[in-house]
C-alpha positions as CSV (number, residue, x, y, z in Angstrom):
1,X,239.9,-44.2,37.8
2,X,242.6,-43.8,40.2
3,X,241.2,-41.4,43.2
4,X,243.3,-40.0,45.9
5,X,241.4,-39.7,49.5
6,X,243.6,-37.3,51.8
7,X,242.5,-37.8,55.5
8,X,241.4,-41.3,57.0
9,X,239.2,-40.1,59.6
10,X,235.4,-41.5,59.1
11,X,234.7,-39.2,56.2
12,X,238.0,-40.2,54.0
13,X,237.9,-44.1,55.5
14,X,233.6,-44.0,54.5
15,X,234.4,-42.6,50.7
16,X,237.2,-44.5,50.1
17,X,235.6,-47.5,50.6
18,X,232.5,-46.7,48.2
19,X,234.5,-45.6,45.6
20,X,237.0,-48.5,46.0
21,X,233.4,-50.8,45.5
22,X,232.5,-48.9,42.7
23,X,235.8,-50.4,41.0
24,X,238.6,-47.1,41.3
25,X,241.8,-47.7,42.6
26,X,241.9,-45.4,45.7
27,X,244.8,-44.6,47.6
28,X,244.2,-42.7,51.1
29,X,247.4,-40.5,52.8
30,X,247.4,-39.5,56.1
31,X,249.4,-37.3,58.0
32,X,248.9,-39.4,61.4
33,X,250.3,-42.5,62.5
34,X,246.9,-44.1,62.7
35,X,243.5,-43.6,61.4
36,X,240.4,-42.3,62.8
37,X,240.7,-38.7,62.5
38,X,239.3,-36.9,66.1
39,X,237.3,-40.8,66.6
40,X,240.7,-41.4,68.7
41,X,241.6,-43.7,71.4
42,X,245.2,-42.4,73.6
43,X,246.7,-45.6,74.8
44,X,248.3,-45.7,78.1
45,X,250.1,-47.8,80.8
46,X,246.7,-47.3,82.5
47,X,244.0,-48.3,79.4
48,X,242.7,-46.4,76.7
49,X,241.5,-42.7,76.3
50,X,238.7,-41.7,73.9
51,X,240.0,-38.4,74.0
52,X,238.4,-37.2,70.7
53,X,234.4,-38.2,69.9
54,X,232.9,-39.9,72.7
55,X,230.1,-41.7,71.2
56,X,228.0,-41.3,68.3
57,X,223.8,-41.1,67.8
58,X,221.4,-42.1,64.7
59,X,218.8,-39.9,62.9
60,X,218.5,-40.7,59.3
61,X,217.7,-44.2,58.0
62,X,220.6,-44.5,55.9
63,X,223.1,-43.9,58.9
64,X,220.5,-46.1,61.2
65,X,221.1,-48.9,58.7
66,X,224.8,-48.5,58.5
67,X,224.6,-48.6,62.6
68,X,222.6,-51.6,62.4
69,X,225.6,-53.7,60.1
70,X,228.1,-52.4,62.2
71,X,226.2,-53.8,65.3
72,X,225.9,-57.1,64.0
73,X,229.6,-57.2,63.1
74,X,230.5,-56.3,66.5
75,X,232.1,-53.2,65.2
76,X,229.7,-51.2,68.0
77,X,227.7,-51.2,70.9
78,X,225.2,-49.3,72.4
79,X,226.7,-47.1,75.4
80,X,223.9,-47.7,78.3
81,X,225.3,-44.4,80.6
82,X,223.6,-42.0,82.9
83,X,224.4,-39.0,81.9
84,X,223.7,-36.1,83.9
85,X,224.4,-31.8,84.3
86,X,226.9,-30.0,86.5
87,X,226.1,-26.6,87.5
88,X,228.2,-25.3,90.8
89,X,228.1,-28.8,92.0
90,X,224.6,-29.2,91.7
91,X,223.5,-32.3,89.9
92,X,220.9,-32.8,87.3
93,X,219.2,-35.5,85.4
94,X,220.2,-34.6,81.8
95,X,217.4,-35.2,79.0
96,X,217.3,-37.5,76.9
97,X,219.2,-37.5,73.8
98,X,218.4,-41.1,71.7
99,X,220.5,-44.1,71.6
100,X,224.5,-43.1,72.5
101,X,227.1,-46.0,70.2
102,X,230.7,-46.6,71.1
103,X,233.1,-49.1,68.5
104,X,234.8,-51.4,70.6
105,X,237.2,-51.7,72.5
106,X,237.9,-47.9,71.7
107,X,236.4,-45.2,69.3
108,X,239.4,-45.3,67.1
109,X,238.3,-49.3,66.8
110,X,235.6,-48.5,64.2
111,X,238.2,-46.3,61.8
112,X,240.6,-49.3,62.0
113,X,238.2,-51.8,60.8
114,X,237.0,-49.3,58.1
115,X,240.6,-49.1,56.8
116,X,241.1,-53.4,56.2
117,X,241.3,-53.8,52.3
118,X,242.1,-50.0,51.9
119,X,245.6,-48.7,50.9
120,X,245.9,-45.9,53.1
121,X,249.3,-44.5,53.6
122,X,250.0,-43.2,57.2
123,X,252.4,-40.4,58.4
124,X,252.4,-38.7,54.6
125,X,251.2,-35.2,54.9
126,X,250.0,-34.4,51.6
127,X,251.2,-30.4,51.2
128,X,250.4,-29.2,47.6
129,X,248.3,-30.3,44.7
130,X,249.3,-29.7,41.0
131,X,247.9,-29.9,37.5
132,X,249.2,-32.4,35.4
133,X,247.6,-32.3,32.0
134,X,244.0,-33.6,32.8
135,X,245.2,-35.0,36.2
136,X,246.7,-34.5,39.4
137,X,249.5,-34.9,41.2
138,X,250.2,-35.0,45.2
139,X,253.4,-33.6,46.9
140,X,253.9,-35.7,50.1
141,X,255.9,-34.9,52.9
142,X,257.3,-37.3,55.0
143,X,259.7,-38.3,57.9
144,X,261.4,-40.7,55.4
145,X,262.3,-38.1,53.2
146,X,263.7,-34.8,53.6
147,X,262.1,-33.0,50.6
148,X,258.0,-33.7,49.0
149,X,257.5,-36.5,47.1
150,X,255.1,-36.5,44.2
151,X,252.6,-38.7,44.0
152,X,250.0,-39.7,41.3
153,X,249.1,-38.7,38.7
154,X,245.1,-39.1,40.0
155,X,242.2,-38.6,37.7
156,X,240.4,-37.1,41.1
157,X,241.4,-36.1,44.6
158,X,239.3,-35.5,47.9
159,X,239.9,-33.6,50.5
160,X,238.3,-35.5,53.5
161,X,240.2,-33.2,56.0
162,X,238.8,-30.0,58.5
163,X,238.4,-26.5,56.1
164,X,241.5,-24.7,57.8
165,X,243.6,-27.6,56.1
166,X,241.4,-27.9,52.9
167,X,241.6,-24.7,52.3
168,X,245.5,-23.9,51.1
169,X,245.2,-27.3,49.0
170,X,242.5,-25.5,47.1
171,X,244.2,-22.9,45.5
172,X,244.3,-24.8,42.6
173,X,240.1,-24.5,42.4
174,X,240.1,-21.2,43.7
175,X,236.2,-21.2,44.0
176,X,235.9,-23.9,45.8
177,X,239.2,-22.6,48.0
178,X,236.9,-19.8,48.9
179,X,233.9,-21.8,49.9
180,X,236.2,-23.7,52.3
181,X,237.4,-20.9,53.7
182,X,234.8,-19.3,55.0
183,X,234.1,-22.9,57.5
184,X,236.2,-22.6,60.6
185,X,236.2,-25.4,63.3
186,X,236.5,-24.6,66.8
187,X,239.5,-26.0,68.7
188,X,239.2,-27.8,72.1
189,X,241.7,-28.8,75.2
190,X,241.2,-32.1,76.2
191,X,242.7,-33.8,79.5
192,X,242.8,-37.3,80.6
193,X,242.9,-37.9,84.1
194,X,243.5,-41.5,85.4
195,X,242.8,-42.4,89.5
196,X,244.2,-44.9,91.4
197,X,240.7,-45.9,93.1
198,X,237.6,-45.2,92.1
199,X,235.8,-41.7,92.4
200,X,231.9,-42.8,92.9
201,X,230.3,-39.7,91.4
202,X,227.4,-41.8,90.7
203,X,227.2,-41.2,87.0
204,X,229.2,-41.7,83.5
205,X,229.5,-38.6,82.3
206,X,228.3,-34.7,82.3
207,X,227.8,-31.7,80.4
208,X,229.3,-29.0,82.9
209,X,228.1,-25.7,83.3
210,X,229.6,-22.6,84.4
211,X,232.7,-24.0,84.0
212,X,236.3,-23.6,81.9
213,X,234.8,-27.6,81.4
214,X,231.8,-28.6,79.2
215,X,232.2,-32.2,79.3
216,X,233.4,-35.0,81.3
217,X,233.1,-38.5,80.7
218,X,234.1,-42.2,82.8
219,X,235.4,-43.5,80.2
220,X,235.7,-47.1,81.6
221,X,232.1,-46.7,81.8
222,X,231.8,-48.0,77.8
223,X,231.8,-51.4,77.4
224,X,234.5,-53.3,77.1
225,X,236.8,-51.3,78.4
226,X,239.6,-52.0,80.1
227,X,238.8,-51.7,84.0
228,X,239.9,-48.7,85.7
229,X,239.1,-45.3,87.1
230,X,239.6,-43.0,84.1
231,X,237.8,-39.8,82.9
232,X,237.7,-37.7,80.0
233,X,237.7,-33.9,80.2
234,X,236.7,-31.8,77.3
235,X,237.3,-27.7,77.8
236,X,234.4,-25.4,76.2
237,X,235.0,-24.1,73.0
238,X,235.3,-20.2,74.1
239,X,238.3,-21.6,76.8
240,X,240.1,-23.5,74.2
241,X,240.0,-20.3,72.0
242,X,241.4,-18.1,74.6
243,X,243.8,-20.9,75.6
244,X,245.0,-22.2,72.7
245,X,248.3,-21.4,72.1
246,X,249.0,-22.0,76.4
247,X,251.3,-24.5,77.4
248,X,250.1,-27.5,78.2
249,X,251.1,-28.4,81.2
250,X,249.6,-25.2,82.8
251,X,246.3,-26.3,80.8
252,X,246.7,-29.5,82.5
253,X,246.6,-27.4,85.8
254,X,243.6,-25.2,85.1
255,X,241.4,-27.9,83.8
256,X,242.5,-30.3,86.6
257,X,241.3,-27.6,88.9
258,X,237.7,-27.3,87.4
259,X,237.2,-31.3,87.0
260,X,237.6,-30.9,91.0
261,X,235.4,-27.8,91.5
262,X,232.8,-29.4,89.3
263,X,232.7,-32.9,90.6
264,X,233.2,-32.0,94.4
265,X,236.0,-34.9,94.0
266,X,238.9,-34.3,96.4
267,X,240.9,-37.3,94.9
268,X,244.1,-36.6,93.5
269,X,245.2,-38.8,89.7
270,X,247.8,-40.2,89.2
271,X,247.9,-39.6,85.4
272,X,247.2,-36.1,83.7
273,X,247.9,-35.5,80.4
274,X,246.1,-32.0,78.0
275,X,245.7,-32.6,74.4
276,X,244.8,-30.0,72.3
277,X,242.3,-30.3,69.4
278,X,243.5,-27.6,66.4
279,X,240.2,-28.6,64.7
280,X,237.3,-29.7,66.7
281,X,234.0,-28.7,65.9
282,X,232.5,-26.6,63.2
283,X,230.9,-23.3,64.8
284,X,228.4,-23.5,61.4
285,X,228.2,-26.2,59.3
286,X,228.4,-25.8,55.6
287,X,224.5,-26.3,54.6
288,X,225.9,-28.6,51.3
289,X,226.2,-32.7,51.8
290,X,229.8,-32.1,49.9
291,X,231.6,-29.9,47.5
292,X,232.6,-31.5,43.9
293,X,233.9,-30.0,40.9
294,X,233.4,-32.8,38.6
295,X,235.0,-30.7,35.5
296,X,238.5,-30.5,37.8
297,X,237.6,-33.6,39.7
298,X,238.5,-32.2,43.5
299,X,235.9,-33.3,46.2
300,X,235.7,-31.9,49.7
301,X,233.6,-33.8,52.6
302,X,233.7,-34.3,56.4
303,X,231.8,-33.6,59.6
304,X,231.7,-29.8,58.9
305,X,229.0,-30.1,56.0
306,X,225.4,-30.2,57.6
307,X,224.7,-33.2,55.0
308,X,221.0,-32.7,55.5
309,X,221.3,-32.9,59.3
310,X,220.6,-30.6,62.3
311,X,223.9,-29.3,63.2
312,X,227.4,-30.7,62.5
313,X,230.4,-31.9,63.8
314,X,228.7,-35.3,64.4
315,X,230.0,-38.7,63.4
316,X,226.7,-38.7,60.7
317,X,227.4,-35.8,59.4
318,X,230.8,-37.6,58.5
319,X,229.2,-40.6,56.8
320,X,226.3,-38.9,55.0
321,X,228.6,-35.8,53.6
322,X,230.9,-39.0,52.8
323,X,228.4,-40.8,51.4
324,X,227.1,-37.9,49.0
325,X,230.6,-37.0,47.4
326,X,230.8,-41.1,46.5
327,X,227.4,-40.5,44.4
328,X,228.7,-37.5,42.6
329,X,232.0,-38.7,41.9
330,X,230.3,-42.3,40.5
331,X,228.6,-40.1,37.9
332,X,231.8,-38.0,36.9
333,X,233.0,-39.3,33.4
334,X,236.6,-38.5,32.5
């Protein structure tokens, strides 16, 4: 069958390539200039920022094994950090939370060497989908071309891409339009700071409390990073709601200011840049491993779905939802 994935972060990259084994011709759009989705690395005259994920853990078997060939490909290593708590500059051993993985030498690594042997098509923003007889077809926008393109037809489409965006594409399955919409992910200001020497806090990285901050992370503390003084700054979610239509250089500001106040660090960087995240986090996952309409032949999957997991918004939720839309679309006869 030919498949269309739309998104190639690990959810689109992870189904694309089990359907692609399974013998479909699968062509994956994304609207970025890379892949990787929010597993992103910012490159810089300085080194890289993982300015999305930070790391990843394990808890099921399958995702354990999945780990384990990644490991011996040298895809990943094990991130050995001591991670700690912030509360008005009062430090605290944080608990543990299992083994922490980081692809290498950055977390958009793993997405790149998930996309080799794929067809994926970057900076094509898929906008609309349409019926065409028992098919589908894709209108793509582009910088090339000044009006949508179609594309197809497909015997199937998935929609590996957060709610807010999967929802409008939907309205062709307006059940499953509904279901989407009711999932909303939480946004979240991010801001890179780069020093010139080295600040000697004495750990890797920090969930901060009582702070705009609710994580900071050395992130030439993973291995094989480039050497460096440079730290990752993540804003809570309730801040990045309030904030998140701010400018962001006065983001940069405020969150510059509480990295300080946290840290007790009177060292000025040299680099500062915000980022925001439109689409971080899902507030609730979605209790479903997917959602599939074989009759139409639209899948959804991604991090938001709780894919038989404890929570969401994790890189295994991404894989296992990933993994579960492959197995129903493998049964789908057209």
């Amino acid at each position: 069958m030919q498949i269309a994935v739309v998104g190639a972060g690990l959810a689109g990259l992870t189904v694309a390539r089990q359907l692609q084994s399974q013998g479909h011709h699968v062509t994956v759009y994304e609207k970025s200039r890379g892949v990787s989705g929010r597993m992103s690395t910012r490159v810089t005259e300085l080194g890289g920022f993982d300015h999305g994920a930070q790391y990843f853990t394990t808890s099921s078997d399958r995702f354990k094994k999945e780990v384990a060939d990644w490991r011996k490909l040298g895809w990943v290593v094990p991130w050995e950090s001591k991670l700690v708590t912030l509360d008005h500059g009062i430090t605290k051993a944080a608990g543990s939370t299992g083994k922490r993985f980081v692809p290498v030498p950055g977390m958009s690594s793993l997405g790149k060497q998930l996309a080799h042997g794929l067809d994926v098509r970057t900076e094509q923003q898929v906008v609309a989908i349409q019926a065409f007889g028992q098919q589908w077809l894709l209108s793509v926008m582009s910088d090339e071309v000044a009006i949508p393109a179609s594309a197809g037809p497909f015997d199937i489409v998935i929609l590996a891409i957060p709610p807010e965006q999967a929802t409008p594409l939907l309205e062709v399955v307006p059940a499953m339009a509904k279901q989407a919409a009711r999932q909303k992910l939480a946004p979240c200001w991010t801001l890179m700071l780069g020093f010139q020497t080295e600040l000697n806090l004495g750990y890797d990285g920090a969930w901060v409390n009582n702070s705009r901050l609710g994580w900071i992370a050395r992130d030439t503390a993973k291995p094989s990073h480039r050497a460096g003084e440079r730290w990752v700054c993540h804003a809570t979610p309730e801040w990045s709601v309030e904030h998140l239509e701010d400018d962001a250089e006065r983001v940069k500001e405020k969150l510059s200011k509480a990295f300080h106040e946290s840290t007790g660090s009177p060292i000025q960087a040299i680099h500062a840049v915000a980022h925001r995240w439109r689409y971080s986090q899902a507030t609730k996952p979605m209790a479903e491993d997917c959602l599939w309409n074989a009759k139409q032949g639209i899948g959804v999957c991604g991090d938001w779905f709780a894919a038989g997991l404890d929570g969401s918004g994790r890189v295994e939720n991404a894989f296992l939802s990933a993994l579960a839309l492959a197995a129903q679309v493998s049964k789908a006869k057209k």
